[in-house]
C-alpha positions as CSV (number, residue, x, y, z in Angstrom):
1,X,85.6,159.5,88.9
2,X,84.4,158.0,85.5
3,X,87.5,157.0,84.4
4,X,88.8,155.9,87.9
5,X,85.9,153.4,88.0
6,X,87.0,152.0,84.6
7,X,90.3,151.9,84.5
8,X,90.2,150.0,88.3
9,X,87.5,147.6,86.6
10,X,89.8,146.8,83.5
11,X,92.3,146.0,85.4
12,X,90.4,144.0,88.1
13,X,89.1,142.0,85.1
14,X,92.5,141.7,83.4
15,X,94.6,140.7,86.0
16,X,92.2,137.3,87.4
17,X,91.5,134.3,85.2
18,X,88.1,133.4,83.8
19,X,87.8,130.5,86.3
20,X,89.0,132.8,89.0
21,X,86.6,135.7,88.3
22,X,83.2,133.5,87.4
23,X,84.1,131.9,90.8
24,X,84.4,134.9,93.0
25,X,81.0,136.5,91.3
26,X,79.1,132.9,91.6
27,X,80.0,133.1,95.2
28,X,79.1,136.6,95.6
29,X,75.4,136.2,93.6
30,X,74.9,132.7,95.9
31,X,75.6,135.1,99.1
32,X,73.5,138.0,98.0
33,X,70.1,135.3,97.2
34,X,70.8,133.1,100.4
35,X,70.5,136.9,102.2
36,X,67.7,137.9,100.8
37,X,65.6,134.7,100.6
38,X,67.2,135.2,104.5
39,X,65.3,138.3,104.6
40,X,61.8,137.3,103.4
41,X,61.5,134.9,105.6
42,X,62.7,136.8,108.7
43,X,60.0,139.9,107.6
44,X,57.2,136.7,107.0
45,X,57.7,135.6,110.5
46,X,57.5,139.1,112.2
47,X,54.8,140.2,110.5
48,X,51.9,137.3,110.6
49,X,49.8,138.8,108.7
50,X,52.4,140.5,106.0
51,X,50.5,141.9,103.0
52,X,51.6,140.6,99.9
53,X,53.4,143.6,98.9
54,X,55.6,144.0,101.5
55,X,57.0,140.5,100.1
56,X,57.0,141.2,97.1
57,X,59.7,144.0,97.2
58,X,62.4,141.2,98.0
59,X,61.0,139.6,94.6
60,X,62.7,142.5,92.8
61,X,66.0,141.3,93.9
62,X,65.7,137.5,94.0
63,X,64.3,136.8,90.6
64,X,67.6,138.5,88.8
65,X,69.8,136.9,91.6
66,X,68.1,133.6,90.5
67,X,68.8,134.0,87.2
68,X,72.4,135.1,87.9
69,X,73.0,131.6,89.8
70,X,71.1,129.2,87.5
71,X,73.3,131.3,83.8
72,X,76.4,130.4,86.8
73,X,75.3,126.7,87.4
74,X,74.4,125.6,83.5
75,X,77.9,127.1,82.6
76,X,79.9,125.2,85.4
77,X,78.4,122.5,84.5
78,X,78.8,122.8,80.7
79,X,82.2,123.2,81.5
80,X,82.3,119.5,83.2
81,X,81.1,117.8,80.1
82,X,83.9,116.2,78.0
């Protein structure tokens, strides 16, 4: 199963250009935070009252997400500059 995994992953990575690749997982890590900021708010609104740490599970995933996108966005626009 190991090598399965790997040898698909080389060859995923291998076969699609840099621009090609940072595109498809910029788009993924945009869809993944817009769904769970989507998330947080939906469980805010059902619950009026929500305790703090039912929010703050989604915080586990959005701060890395965030991250994710804003490394994607400075190197885009790197990549702009002359």
């Amino acid at each position: 199963m190991t090598t399965t995994v790997t040898k698909v992953s080389t060859v995923t990575i291998l076969s699609n250009s840099y621009a090609a690749m940072s595109s498809n997982v910029g788009l993924v890590a945009i869809a993944l935070l817009m769904l769970v900021l989507l998330e947080k708010e939906l469980v805010r609104t059902r619950y009026a009252v929500a305790p703090h740490a039912r929010l703050r599970i989604f915080d586990i995933a959005i701060v890395p997400l965030l991250v994710v996108c804003g490394k994607i966005f400075i190197i885009r626009f790197i990549d702009l500059l002359p």
